[in-house]
PDB file of N, CA, C and O in Angstrom:
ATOM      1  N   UNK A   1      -2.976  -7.735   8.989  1.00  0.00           N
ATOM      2  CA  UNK A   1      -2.543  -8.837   8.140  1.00  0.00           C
ATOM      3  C   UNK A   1      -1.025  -8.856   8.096  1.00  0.00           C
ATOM      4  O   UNK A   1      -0.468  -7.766   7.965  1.00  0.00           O
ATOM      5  N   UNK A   2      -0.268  -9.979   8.190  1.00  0.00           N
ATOM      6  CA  UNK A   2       1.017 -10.335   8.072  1.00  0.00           C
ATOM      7  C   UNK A   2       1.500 -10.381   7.071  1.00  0.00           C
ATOM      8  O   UNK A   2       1.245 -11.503   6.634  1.00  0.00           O
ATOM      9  N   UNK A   3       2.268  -9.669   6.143  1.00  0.00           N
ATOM     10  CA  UNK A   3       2.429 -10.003   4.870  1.00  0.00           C
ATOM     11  C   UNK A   3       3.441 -10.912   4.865  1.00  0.00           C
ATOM     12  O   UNK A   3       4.281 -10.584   5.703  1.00  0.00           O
ATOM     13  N   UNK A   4       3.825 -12.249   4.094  1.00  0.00           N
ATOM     14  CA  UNK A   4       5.296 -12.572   4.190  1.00  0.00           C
ATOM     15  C   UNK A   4       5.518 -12.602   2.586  1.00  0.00           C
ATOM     16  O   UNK A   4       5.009 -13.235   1.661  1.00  0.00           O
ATOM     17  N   UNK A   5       6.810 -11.330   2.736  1.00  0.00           N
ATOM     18  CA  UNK A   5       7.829 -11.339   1.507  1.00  0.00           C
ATOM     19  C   UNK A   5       8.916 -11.024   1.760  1.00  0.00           C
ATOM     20  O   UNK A   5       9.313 -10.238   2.620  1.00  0.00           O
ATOM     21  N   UNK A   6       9.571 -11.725   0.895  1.00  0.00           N
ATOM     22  CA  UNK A   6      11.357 -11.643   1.308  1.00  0.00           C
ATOM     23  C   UNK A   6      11.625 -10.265   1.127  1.00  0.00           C
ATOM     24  O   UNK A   6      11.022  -9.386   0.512  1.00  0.00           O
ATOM     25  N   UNK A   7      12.896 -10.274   1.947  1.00  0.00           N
ATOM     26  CA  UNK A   7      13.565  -8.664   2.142  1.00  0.00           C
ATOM     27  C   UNK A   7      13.847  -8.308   0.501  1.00  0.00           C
ATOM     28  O   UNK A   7      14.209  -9.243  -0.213  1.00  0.00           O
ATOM     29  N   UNK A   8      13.752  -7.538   0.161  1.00  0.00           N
ATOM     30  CA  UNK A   8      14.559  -6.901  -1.122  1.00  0.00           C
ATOM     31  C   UNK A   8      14.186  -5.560  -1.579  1.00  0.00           C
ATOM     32  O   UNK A   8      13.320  -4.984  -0.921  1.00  0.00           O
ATOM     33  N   UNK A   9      14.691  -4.964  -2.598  1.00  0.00           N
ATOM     34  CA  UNK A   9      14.965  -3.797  -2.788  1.00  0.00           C
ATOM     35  C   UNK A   9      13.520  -3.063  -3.311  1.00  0.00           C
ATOM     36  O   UNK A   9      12.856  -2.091  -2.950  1.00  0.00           O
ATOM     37  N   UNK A  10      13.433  -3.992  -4.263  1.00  0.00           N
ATOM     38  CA  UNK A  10      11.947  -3.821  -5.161  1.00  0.00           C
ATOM     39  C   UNK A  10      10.995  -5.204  -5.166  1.00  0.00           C
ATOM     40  O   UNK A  10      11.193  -6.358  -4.785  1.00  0.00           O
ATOM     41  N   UNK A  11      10.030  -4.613  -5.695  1.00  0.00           N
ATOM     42  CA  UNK A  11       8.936  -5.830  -5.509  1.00  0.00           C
ATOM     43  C   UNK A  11       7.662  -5.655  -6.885  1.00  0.00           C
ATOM     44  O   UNK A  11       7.351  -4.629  -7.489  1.00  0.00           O
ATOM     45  N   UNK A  12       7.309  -6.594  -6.997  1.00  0.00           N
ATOM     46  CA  UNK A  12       6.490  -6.372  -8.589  1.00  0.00           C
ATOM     47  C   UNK A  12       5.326  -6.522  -8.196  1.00  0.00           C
ATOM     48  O   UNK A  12       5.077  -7.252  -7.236  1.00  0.00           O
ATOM     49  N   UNK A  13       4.272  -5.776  -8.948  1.00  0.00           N
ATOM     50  CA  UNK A  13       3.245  -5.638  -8.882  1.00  0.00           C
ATOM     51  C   UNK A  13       2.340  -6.762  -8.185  1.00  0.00           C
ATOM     52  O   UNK A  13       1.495  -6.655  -7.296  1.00  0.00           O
ATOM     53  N   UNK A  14       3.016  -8.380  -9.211  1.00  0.00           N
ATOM     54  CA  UNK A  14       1.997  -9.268  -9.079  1.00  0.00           C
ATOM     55  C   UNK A  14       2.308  -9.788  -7.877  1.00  0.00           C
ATOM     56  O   UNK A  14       1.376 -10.163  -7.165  1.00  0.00           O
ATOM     57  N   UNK A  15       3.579  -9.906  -7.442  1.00  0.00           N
ATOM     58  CA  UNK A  15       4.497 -10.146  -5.783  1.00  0.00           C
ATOM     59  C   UNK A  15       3.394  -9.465  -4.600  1.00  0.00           C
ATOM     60  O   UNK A  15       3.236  -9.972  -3.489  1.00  0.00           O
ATOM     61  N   UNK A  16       2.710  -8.282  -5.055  1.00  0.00           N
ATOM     62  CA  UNK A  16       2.363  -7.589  -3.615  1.00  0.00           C
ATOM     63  C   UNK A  16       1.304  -7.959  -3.703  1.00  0.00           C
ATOM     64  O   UNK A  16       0.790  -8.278  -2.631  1.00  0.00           O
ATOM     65  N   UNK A  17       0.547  -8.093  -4.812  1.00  0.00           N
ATOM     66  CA  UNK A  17      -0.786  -8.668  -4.902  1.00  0.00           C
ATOM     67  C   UNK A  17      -1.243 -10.009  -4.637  1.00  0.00           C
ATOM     68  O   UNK A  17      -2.386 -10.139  -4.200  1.00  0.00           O
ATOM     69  N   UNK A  18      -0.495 -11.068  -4.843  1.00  0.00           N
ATOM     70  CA  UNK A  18      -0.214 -12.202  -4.392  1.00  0.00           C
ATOM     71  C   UNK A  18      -0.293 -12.039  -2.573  1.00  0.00           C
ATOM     72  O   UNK A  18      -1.359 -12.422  -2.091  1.00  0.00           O
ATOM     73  N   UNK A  19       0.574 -11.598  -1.761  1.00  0.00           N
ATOM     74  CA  UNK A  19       1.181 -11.395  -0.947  1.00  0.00           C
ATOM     75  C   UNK A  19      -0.279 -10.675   0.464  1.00  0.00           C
ATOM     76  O   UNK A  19      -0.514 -10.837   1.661  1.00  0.00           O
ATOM     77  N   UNK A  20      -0.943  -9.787  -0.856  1.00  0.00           N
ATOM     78  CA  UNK A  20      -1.990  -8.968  -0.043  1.00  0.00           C
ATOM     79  C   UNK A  20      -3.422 -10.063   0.011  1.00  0.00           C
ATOM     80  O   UNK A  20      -4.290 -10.094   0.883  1.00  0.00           O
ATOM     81  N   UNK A  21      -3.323 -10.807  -1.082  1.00  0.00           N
ATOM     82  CA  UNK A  21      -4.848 -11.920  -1.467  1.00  0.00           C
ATOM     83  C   UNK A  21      -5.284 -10.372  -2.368  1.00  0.00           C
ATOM     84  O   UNK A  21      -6.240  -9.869  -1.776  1.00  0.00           O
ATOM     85  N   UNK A  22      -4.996  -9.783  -3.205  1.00  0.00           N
ATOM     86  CA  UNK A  22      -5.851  -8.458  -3.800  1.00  0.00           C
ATOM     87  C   UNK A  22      -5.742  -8.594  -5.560  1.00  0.00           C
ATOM     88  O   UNK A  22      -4.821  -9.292  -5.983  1.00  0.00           O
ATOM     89  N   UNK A  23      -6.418  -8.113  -6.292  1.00  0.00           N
ATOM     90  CA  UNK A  23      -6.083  -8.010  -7.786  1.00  0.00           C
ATOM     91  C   UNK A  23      -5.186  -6.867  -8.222  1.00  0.00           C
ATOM     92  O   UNK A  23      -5.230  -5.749  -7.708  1.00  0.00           O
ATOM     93  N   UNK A  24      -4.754  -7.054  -8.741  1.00  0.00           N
ATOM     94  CA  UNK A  24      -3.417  -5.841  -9.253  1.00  0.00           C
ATOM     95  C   UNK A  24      -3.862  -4.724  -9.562  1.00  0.00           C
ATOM     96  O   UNK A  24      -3.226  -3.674  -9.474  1.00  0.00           O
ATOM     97  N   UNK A  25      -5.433  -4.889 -10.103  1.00  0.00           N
ATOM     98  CA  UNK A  25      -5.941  -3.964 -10.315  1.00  0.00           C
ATOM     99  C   UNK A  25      -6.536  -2.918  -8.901  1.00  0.00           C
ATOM    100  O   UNK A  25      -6.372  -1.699  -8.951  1.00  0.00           O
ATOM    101  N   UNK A  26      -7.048  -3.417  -8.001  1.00  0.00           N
ATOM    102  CA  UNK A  26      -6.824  -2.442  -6.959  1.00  0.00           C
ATOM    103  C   UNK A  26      -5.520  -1.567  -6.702  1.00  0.00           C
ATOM    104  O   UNK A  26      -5.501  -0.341  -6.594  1.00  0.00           O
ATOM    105  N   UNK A  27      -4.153  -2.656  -6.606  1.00  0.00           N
ATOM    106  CA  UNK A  27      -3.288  -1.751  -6.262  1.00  0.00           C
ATOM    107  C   UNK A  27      -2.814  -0.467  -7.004  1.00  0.00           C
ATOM    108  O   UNK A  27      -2.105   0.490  -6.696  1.00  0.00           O
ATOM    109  N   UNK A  28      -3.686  -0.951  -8.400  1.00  0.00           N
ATOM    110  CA  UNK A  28      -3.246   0.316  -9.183  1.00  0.00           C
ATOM    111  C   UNK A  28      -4.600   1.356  -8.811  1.00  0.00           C
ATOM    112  O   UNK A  28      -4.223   2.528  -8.785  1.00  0.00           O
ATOM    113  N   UNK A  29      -5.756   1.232  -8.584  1.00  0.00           N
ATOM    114  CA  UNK A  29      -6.645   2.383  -7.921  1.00  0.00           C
ATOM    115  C   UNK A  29      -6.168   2.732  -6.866  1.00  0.00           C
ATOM    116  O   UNK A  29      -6.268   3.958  -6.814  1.00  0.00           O
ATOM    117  N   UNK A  30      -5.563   2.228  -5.726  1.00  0.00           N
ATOM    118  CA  UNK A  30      -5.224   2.847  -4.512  1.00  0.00           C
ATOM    119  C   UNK A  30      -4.143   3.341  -4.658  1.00  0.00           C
ATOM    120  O   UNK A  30      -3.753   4.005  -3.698  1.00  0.00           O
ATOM    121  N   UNK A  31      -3.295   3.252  -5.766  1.00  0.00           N
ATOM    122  CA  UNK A  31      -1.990   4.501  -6.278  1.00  0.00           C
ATOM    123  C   UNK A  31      -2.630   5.546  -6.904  1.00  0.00           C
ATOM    124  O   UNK A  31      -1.775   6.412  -7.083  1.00  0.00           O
ATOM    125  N   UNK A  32      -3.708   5.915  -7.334  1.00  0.00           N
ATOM    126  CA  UNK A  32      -4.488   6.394  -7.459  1.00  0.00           C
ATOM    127  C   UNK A  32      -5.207   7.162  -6.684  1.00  0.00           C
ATOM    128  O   UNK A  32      -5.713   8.210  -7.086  1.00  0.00           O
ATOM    129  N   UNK A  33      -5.335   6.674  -5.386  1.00  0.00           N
ATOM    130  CA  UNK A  33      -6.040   7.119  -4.247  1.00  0.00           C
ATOM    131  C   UNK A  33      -5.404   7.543  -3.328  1.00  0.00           C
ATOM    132  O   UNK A  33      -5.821   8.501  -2.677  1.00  0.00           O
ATOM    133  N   UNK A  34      -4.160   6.890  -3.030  1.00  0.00           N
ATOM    134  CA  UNK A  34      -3.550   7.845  -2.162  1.00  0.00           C
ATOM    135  C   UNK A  34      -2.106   7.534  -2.632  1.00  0.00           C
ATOM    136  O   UNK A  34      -1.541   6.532  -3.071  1.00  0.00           O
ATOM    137  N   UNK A  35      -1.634   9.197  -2.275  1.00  0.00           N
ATOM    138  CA  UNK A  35      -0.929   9.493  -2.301  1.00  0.00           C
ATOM    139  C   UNK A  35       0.879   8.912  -1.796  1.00  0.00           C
ATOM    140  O   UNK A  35       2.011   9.153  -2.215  1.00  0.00           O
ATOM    141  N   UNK A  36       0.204   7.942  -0.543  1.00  0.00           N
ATOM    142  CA  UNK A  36       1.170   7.114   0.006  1.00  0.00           C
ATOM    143  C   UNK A  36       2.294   6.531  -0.888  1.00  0.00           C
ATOM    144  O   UNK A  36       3.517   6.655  -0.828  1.00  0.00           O
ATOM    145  N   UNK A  37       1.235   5.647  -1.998  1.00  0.00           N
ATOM    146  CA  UNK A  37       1.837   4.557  -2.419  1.00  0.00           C
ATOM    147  C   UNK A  37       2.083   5.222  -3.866  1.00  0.00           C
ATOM    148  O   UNK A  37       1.225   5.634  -4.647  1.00  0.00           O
ATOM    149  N   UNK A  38       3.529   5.219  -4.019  1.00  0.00           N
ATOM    150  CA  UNK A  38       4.486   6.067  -5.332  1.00  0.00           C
ATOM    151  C   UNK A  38       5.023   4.983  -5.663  1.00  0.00           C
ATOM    152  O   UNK A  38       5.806   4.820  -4.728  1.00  0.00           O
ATOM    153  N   UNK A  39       5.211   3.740  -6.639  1.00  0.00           N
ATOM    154  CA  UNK A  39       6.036   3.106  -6.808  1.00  0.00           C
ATOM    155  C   UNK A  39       6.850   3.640  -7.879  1.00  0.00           C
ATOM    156  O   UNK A  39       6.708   4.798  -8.272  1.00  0.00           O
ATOM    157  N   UNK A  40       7.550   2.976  -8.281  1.00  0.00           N
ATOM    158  CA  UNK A  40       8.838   3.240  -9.198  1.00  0.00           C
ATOM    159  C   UNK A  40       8.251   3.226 -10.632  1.00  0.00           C
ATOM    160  O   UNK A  40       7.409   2.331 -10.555  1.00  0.00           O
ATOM    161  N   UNK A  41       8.226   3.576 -11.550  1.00  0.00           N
ATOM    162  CA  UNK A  41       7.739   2.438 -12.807  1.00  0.00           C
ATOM    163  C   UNK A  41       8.997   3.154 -14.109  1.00  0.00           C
ATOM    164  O   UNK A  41       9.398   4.308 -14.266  1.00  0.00           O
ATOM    165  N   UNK A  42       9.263   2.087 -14.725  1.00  0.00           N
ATOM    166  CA  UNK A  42      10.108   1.773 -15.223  1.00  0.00           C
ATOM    167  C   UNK A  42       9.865   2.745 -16.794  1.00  0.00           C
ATOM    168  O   UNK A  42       8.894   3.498 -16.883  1.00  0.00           O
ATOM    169  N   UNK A  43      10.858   2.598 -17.934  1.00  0.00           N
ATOM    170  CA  UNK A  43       9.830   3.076 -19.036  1.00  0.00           C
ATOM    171  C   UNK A  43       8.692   2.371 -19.908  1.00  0.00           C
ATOM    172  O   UNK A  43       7.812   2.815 -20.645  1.00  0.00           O
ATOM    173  N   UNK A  44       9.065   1.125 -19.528  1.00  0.00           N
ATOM    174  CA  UNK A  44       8.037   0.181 -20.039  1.00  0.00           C
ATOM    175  C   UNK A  44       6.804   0.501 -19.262  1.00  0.00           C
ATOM    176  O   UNK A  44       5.746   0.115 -19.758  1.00  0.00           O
ATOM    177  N   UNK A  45       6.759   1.189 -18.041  1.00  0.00           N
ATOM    178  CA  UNK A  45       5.508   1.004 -17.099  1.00  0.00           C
ATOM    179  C   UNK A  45       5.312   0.026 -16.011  1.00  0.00           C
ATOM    180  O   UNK A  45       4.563   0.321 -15.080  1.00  0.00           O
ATOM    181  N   UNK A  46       6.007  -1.280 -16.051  1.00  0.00           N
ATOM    182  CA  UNK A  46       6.395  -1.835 -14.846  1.00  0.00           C
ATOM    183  C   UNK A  46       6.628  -0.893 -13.505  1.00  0.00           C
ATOM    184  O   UNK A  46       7.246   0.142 -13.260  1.00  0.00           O
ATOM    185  N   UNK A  47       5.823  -1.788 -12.797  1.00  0.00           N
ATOM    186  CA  UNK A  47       5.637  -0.803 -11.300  1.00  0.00           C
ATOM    187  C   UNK A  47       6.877  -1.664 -10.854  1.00  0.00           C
ATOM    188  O   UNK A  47       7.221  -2.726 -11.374  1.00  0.00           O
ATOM    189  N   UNK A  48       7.546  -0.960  -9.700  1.00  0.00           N
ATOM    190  CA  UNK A  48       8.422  -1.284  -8.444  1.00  0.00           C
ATOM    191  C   UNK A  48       7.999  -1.241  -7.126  1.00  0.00           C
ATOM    192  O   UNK A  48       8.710  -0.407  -6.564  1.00  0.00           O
ATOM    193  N   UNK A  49       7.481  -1.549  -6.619  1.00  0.00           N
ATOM    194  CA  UNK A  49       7.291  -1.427  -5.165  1.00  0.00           C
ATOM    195  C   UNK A  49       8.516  -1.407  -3.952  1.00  0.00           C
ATOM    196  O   UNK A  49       8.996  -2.476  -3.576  1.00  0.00           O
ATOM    197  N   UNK A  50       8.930  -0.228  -3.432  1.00  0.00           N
ATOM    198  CA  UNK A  50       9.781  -0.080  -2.515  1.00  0.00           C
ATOM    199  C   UNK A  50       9.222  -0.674  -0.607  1.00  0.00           C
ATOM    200  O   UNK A  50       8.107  -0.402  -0.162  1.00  0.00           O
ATOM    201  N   UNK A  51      10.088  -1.318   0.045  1.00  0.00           N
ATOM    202  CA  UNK A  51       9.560  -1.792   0.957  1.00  0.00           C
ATOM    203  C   UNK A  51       8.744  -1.083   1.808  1.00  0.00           C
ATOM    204  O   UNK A  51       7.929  -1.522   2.618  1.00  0.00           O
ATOM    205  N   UNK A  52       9.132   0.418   1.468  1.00  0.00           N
ATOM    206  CA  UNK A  52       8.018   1.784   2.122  1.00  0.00           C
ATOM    207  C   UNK A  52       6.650   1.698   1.498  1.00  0.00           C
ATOM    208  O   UNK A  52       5.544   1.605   2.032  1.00  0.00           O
ATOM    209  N   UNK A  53       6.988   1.751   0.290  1.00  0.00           N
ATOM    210  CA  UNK A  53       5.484   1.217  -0.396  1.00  0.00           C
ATOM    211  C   UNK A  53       4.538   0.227  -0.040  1.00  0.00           C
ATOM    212  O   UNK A  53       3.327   0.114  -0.228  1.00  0.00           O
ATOM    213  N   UNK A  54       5.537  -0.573   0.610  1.00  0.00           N
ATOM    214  CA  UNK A  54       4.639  -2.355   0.862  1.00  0.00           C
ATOM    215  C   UNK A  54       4.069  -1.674   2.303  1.00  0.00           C
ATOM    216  O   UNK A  54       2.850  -1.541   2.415  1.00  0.00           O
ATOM    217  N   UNK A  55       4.827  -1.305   3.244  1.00  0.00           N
ATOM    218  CA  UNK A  55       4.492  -1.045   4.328  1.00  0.00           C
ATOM    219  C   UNK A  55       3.147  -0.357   4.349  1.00  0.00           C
ATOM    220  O   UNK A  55       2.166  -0.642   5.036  1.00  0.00           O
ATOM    221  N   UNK A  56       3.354   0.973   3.121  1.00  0.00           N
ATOM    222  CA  UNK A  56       1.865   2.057   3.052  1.00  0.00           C
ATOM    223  C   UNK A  56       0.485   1.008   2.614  1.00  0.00           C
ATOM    224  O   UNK A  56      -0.612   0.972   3.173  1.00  0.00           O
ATOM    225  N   UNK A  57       0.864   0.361   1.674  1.00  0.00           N
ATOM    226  CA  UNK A  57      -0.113  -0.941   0.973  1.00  0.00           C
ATOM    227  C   UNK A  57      -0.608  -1.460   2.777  1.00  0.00           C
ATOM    228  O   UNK A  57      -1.723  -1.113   3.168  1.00  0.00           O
ATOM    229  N   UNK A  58      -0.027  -1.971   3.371  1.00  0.00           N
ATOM    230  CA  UNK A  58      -0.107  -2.918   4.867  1.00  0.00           C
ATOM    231  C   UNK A  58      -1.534  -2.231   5.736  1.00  0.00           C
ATOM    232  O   UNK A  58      -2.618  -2.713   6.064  1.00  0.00           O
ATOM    233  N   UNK A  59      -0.702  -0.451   5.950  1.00  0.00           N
ATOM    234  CA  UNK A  59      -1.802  -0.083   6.328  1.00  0.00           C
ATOM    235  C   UNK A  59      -2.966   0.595   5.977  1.00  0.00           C
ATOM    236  O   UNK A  59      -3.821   0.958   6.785  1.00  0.00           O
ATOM    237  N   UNK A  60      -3.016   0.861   4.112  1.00  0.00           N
ATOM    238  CA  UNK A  60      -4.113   1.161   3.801  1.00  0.00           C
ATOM    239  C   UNK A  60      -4.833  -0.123   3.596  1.00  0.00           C
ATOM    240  O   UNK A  60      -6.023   0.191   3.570  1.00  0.00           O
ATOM    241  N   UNK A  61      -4.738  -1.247   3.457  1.00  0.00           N
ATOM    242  CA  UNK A  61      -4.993  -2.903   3.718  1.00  0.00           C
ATOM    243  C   UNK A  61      -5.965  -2.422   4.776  1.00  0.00           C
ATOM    244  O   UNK A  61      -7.150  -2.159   4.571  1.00  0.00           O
ATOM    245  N   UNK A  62      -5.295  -2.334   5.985  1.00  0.00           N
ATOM    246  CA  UNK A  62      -5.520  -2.475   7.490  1.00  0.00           C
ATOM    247  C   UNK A  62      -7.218  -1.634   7.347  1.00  0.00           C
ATOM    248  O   UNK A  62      -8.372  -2.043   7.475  1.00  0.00           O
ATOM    249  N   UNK A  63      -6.782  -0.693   7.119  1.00  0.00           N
ATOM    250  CA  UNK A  63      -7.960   0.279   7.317  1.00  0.00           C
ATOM    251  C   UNK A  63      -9.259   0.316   6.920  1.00  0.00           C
ATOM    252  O   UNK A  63     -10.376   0.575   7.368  1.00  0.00           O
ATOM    253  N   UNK A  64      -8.529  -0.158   5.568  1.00  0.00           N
ATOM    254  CA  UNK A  64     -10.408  -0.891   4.633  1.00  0.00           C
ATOM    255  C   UNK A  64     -10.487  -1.884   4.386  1.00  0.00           C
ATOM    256  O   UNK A  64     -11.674  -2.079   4.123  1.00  0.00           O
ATOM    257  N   UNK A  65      -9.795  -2.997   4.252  1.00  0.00           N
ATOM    258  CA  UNK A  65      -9.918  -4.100   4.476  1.00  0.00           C
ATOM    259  C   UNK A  65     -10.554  -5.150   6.094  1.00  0.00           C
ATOM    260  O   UNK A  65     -11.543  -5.827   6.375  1.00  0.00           O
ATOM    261  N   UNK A  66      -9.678  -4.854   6.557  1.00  0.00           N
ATOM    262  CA  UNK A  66      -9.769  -5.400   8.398  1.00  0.00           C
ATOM    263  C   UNK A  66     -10.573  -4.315   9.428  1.00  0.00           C
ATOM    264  O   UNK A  66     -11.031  -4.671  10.514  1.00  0.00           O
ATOM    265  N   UNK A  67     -10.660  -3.028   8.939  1.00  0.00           N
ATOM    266  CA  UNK A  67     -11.551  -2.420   9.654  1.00  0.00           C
ATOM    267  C   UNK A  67     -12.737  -1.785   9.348  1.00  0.00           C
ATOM    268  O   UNK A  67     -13.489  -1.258  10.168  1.00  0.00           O
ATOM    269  N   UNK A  68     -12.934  -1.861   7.820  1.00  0.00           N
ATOM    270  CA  UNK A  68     -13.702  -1.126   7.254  1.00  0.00           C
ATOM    271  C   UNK A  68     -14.417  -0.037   6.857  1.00  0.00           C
ATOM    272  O   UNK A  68     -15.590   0.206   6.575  1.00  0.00           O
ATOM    273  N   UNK A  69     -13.195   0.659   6.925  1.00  0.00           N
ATOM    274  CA  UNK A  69     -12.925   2.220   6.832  1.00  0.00           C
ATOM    275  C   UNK A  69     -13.272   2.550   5.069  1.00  0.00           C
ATOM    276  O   UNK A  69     -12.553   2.056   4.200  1.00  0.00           O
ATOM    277  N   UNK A  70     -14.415   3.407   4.745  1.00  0.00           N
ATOM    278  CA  UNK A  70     -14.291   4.002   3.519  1.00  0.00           C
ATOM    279  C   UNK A  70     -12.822   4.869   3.076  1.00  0.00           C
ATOM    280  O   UNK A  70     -11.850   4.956   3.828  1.00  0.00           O
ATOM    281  N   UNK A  71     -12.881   5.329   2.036  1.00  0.00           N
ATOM    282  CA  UNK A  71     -11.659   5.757   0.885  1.00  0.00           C
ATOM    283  C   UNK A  71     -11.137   7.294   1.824  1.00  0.00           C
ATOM    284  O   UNK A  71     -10.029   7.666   2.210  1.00  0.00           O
ATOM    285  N   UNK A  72     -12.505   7.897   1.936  1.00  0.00           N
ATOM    286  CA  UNK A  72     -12.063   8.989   2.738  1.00  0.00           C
ATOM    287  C   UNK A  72     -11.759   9.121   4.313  1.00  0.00           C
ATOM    288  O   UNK A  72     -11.182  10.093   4.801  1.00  0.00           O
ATOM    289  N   UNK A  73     -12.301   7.832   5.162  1.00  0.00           N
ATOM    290  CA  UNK A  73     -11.780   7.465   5.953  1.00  0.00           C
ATOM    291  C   UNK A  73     -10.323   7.128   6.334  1.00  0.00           C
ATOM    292  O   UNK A  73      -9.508   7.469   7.192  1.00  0.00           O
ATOM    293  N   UNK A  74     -10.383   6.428   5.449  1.00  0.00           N
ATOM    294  CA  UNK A  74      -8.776   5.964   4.910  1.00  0.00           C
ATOM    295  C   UNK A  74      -7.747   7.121   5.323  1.00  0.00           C
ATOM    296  O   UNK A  74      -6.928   7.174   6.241  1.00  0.00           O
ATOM    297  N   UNK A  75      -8.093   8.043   4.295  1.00  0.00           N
ATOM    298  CA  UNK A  75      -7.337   9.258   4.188  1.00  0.00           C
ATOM    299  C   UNK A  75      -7.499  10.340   5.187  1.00  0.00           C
ATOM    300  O   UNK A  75      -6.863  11.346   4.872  1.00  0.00           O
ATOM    301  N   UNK A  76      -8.236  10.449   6.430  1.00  0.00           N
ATOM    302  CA  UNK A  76      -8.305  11.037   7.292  1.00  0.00           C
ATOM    303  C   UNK A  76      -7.186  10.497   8.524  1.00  0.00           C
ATOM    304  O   UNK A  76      -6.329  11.092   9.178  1.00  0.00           O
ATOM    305  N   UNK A  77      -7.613   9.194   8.489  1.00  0.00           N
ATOM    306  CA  UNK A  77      -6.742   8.450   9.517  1.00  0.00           C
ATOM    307  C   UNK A  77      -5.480   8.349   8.749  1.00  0.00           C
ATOM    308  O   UNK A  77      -4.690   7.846   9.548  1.00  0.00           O
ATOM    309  N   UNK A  78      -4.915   8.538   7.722  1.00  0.00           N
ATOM    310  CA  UNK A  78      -3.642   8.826   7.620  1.00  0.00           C
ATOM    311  C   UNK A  78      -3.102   9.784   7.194  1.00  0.00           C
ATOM    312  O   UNK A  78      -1.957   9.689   6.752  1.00  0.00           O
ATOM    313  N   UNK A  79      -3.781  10.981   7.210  1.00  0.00           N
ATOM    314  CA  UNK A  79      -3.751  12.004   7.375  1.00  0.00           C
ATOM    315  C   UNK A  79      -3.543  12.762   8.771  1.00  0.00           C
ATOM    316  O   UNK A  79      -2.864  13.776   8.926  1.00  0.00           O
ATOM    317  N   UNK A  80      -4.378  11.958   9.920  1.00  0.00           N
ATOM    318  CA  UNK A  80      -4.191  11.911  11.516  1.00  0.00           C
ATOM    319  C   UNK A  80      -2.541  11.601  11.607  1.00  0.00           C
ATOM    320  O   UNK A  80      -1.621  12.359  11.917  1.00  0.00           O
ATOM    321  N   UNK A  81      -2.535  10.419  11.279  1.00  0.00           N
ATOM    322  CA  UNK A  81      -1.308   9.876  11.488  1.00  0.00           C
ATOM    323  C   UNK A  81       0.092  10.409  10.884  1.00  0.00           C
ATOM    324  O   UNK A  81       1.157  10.256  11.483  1.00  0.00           O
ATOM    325  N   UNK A  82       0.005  10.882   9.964  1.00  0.00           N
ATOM    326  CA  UNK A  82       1.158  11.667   9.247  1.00  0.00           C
ATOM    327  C   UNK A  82       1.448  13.094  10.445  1.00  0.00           C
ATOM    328  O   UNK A  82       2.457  13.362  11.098  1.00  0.00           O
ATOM    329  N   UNK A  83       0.202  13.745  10.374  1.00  0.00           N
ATOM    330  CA  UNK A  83       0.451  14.543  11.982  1.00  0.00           C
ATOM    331  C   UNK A  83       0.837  14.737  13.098  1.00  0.00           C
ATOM    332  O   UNK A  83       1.234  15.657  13.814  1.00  0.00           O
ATOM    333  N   UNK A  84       0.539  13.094  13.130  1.00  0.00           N
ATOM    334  CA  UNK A  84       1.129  13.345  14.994  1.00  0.00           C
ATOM    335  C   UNK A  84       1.938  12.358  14.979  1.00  0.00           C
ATOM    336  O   UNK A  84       1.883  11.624  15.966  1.00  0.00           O
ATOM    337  N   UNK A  85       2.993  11.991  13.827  1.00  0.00           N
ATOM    338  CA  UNK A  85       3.648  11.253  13.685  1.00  0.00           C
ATOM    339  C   UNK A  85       4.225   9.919  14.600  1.00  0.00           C
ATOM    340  O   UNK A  85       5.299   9.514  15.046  1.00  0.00           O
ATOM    341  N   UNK A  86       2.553   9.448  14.570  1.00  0.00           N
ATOM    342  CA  UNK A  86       2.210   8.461  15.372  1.00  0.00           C
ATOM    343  C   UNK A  86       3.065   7.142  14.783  1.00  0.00           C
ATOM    344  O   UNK A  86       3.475   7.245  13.627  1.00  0.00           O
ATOM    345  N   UNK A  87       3.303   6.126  15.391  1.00  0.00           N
ATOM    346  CA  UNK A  87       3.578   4.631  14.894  1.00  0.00           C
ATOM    347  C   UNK A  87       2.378   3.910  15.081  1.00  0.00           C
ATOM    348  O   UNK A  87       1.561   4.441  15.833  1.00  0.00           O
ATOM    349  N   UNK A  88       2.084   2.835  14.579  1.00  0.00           N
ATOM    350  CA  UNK A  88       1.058   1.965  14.290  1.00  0.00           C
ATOM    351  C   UNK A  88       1.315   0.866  13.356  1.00  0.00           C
ATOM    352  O   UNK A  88       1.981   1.089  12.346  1.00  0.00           O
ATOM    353  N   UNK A  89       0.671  -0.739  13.693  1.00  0.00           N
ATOM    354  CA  UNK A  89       0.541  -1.327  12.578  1.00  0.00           C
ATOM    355  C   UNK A  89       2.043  -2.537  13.149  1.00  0.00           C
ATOM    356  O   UNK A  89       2.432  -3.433  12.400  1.00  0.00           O
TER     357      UNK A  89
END
């Protein structure tokens, strides 16, 4: 999936969710789920999304979304990938 969002520093919750077609509420289980995705959050609790973040969002997207990879799937194949510090995506 192509995401289109403008370049910038940070990005808000409802921005990536918009951006992904997803509910906000996933993105907060899959910060939850993996480890990838650390956003910023503020003291109010406002999340930040760093463009590294959007990228990790892209390809845990990719994996269970477009390929249909379960949770622990997920995390094997980027677990593979952190290893052999493959590129992809």
């Amino acid at each position: 999936m192509l995401v289109n969002l403008p370049e910038k520093r940070y990005y808000s919750i409802g921005e990536i969710a918009k951006a992904f077609n997803v509910n906000t509420s996933l993105l907060r289980f899959w910060e939850k789920e993996f480890a990838e995705i650390q956003p910023k959050k503020k003291k109010s609790g406002t999340r930040k999304y760093t463009p590294e973040d959007v990228a990790n969002i892209q390809r845990i997207y990719h994996l269970i979304k477009e390929k249909g990879l379960t949770l622990e799937g997920t995390r094997k194949q980027l677990k593979l990938k952190h290893s052999l510090k493959g590129t992809w995506l």
